[in-house]
N, C-alpha and C positions, 0 to 999 in steps of 0.2 A: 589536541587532546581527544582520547578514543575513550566510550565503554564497549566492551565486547561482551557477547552475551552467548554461551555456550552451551546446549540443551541437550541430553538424552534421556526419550519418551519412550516408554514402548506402548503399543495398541495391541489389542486383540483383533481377531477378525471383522475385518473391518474392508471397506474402498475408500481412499480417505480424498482421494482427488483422482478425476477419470479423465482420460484422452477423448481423442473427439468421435472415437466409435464406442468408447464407454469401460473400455479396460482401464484397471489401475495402470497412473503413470512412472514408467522406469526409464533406467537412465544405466550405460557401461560405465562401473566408476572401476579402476583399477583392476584385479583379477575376477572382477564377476560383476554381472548386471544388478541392478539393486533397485527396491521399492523407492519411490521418489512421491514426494509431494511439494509444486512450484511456488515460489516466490510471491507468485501475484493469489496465489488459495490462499498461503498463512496470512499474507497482511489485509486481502479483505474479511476475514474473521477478528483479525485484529482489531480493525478500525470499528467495526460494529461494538468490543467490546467497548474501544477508549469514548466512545459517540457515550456508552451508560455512565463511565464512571468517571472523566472529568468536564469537568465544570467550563467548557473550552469550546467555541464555535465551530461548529463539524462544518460539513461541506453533501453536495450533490453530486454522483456522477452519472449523468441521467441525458435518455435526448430530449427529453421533455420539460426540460428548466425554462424557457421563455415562455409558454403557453401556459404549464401547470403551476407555475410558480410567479412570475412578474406578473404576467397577463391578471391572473387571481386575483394577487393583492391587490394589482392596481383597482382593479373595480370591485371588491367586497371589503378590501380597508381600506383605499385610499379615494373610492366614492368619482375612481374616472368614468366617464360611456365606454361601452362595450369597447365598439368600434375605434374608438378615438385611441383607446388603452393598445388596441389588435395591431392600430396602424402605426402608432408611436412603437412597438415593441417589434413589428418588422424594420423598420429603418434601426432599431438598437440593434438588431442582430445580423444586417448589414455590414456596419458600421464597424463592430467587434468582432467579426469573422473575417474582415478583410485584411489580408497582410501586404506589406509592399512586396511579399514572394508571390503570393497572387495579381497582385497589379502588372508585376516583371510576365508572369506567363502569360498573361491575356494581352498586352501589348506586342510580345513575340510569336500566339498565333496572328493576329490580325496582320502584321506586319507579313508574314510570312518570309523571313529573311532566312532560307536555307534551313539548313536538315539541323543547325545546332538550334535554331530560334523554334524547330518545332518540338524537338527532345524536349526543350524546358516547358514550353507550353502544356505537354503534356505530361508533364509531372503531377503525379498526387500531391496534393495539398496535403498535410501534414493536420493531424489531430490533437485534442487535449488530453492526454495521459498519462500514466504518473510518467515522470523522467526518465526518457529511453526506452520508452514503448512508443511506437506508432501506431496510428490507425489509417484508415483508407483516405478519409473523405472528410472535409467541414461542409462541405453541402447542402443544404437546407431546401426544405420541400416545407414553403412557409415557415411556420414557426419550429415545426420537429426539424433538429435537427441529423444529420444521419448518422452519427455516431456519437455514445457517450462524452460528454464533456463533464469534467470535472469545477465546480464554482464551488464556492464556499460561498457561507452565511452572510459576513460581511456583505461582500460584493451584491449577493443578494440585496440586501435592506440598501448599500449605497445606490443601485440601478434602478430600485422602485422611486426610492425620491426624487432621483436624478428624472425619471420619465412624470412624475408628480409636477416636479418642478415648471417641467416641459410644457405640460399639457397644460396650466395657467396660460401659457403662450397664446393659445387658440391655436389662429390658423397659422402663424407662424413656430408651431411648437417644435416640426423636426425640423427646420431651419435652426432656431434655439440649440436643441440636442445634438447638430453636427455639429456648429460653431463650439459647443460646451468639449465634445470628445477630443475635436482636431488640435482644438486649442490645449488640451492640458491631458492630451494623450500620453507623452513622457515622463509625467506625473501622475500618472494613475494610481499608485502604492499612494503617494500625499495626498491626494483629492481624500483619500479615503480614511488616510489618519485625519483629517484637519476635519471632516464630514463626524469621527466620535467612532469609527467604526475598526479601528485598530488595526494591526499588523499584520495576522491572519485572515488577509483579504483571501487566499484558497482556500481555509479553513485548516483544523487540526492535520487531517490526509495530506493538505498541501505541503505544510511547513514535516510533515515529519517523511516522506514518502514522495515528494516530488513533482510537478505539474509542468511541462513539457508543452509550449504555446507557442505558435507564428504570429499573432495577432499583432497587432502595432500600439495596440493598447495593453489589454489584459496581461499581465506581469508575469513572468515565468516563475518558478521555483525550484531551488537544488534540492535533490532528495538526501536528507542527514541520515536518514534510517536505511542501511545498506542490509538487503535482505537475501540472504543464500536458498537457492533450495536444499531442503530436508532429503534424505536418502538413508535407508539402512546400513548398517555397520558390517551387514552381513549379506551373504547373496540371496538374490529372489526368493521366495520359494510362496505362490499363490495355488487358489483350489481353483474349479468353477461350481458354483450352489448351483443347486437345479432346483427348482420350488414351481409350485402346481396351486392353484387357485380352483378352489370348490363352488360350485354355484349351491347356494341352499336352498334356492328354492327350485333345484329339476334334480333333484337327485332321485326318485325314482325311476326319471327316462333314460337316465345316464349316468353310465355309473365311473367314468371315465374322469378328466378334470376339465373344468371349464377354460381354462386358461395354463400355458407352463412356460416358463423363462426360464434365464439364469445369468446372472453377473459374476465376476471376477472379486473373489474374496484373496487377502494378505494378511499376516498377523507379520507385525514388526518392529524393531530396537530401532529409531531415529535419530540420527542426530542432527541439529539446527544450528544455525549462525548467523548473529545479528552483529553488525560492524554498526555504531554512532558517531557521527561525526558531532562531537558538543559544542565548537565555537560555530559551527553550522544550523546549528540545535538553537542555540540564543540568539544568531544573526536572524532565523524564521519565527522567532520570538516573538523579539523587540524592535525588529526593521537596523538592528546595528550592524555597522561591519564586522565581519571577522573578527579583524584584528584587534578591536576593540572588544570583543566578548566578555570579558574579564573583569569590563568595569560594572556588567549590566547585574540585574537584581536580580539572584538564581530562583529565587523560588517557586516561579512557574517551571522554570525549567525543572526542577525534582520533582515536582509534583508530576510532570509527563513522564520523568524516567523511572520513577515509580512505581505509575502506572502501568507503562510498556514491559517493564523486567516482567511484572504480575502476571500480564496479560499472556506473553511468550511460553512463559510457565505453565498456564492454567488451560487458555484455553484451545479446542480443540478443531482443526482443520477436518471437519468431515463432512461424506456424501452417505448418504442412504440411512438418515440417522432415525428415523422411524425401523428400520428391520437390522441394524446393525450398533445402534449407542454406543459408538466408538468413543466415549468420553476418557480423556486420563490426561494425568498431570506428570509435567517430567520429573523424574526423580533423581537428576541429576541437572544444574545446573552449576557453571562454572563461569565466575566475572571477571572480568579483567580492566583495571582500569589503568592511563598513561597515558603518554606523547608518543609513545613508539608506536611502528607503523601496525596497526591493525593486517592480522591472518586466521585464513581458518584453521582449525584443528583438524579437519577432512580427512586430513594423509595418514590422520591415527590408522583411519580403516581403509586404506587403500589396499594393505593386504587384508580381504575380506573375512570377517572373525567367525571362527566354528564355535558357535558358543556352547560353552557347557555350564554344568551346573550352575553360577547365580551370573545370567548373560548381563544384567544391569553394572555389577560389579566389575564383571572381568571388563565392559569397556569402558568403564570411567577409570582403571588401571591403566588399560592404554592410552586415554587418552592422556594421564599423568606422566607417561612415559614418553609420548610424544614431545609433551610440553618441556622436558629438561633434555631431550634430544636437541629441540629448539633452543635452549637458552646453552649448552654445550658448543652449539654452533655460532650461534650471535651473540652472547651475553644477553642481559634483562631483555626480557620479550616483554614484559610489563612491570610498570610501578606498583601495583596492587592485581594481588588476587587472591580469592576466595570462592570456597563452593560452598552449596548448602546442597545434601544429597540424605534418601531414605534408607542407604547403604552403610554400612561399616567397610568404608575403602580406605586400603592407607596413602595417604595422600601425600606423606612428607612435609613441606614446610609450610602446604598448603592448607588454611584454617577450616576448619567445618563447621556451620554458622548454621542458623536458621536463616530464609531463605530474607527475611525482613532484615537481619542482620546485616547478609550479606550487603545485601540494597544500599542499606544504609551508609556503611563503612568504604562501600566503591563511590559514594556519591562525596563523602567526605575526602576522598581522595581527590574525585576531583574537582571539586569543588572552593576546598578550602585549604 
């Protein structure tokens, strides 16, 4: 069971996500290159919103969770010694960063058994991030570690008591802390139900957006929220601003500017695609399987996908928000709720749109015309759908809701 969540925004001049020399990001989709804004810009804007408005244990993706975060608690609420707190929480971050794909490469340098045992040796160790992203290195230069990792709240509050616990021990406290990890290392997810701290041990990011680990502890997570990058419907077309900075206080010496720049501005029509997987959605829930999804109690679950439709909708992926306020809400959203296999709508504008007169309209047309190409060729593409848009487009058998409407009646689809 899919919700699909269907977006066209337009921005004004704006840079809404930049490359890594600072131009707006593009991408060749079909007959012309197109403004583009990445997968990982929309859902850390996301995740910032869902952290304000539900009521649901966020998470950290930070290199500095064991120093700034355990190490803390443990000595200004949990009332450890400095030291004792610094040295307990280095043996934790040993202990959690070690994978048996680490233990395999370090036995294959030292061995040195030919050119295949040194290939694996020096293989990158593999990072925390959301699912299908890699990083360089788990690496650790004491407590910092060298690239962001993702924890959640839970895991947080369970790791401080768990080293609380520890440091009762005395001098045998990381003796204590390894026997507690190795021992119920495979149970890591239950230590942590049974400990009061629930399901979302990676926190809300984890369970909706996905967490990607080698650990032999710490719990992987599937990503249910499949997130498309955004790209205009129509071809590029950016300026470059030139802007000059005045010094106020030498302007009789100089009558020139004190400073001149200029970045890459776009004004553009987006369209977005978000794919849910919901028996996936309630497995990162409630800790159930799959297959059982069905029997579990929905109402956290709407409550997040309530949020997330809102979020998608409202809020805005931008850079340079001091000299550009790229804010806007899309004006077209399109749900689709079912079993059938979730798609994007993308291939609306594979032939790149000239848009005239009311661009908002003419492409939520195409997309409506897409959508019954699609079902012409495979029968139902979806059980339900519904748009909520600020346009008078004619949609056909498709309902025009308010956008809360909308929400509501895909959820009751799938839902009930």
């Amino acid at each position: 069971m899919f919700l699909q969540i269907h977006t066209l925004t337009s921005y004004h001049a704006s840079l809404l996500n930049r490359d890594d020399v600072g131009l707006a990001k593009r991408i060749p989709f079909g007959n012309a290159t197109r403004l583009r804004v990445s997968s990982q810009c929309l859902k850390r804007h996301w995740r910032e919103r869902l952290h304000e408005t539900l009521p649901l244990p966020g998470g950290l993706r930070t290199r500095h969770f064991f120093e700034r975060v355990i190490v803390q608690r443990l000595v200004e609420q949990e009332g450890v010694p400095l030291d004792q707190a610094q040295k307990l929480t280095l043996a934790l971050v040993a202990l959690l960063l070690k994978s048996a794909k680490a233990d395999k490469a370090s036995k294959a340098e030292k061995g040195k058994k030919g050119k295949k045992a040194k290939a694996e040796a020096e293989q990158p160790e593999m990072d925390f991030g959301e699912e299908g992203e890699s990083m360089d290195s788990t690496e650790t230069t004491g407590l910092l570690v060298k690239q962001p990792i993702l924890f959640g709240q839970p895991e947080a509050d369970f790791l401080v008591a768990l080293l609380k616990e520890c440091a009762a021990a005395g001098q045998d406290a990381e003796k204590r802390l390894q026997e507690r990890l190795k021992k119920d290392k495979d149970n890591f997810k239950a230590m942590l139900v049974q400990a009061g701290h629930g399901h979302l041990y990676a926190g809300l990011e984890g369970a909706l957006f996905g967490r990607f680990v080698t650990s032999d502890i710490l719990s992987r997570s599937d990503a249910c929220v499949h997130v498309a990058h955004a790209l205009t419907v129509h071809p590029l077309d950016t300026e470059v601003d030139y802007f000059t900075v005045v010094d106020d206080l030498n302007r009789d010496d100089e009558t020139g500017a004190a400073h001149a720049g200029d970045m890459e501005l776009g004004a553009g029509l987006f369209y977005g695609y978000v794919a849910v997987d919901v028996p996936g959605l309630l497995s990162n829930l409630s800790g159930c399987k799959r297959e059982d999804w069905k029997a579990q109690d929905f109402q956290e679950a709407r409550q997040v996908l309530q949020g997330l439709v809102r979020t998608i909708a409202e809020v805005t992926p931008g850079a340079k928000l001091g000299s550009t306020a790229p804010y806007a809400r899309a004006d077209f959203v399109l749900l689709e709720a079912g079993p059938q296999q979730p798609r994007s709508l993308a291939n609306a504008y594979l032939q790149a749109l000239k848009l005239r007169d009311d661009g908002m309209a003419q492409a939520g047309i195409a997309l409506k015309h897409y959508v019954d190409a699609q079902e012409q060729m495979y029968g139902t593409t979806a059980a339900f759908r519904a748009a909520a848009t600020t346009k008078t487009v004619e949609l056909g058998s498709i309902p025009v809701l308010s956008l809360a409407d909308a929400t509501e009646q895909a959820l009751a689809a799938l839902f009930e």
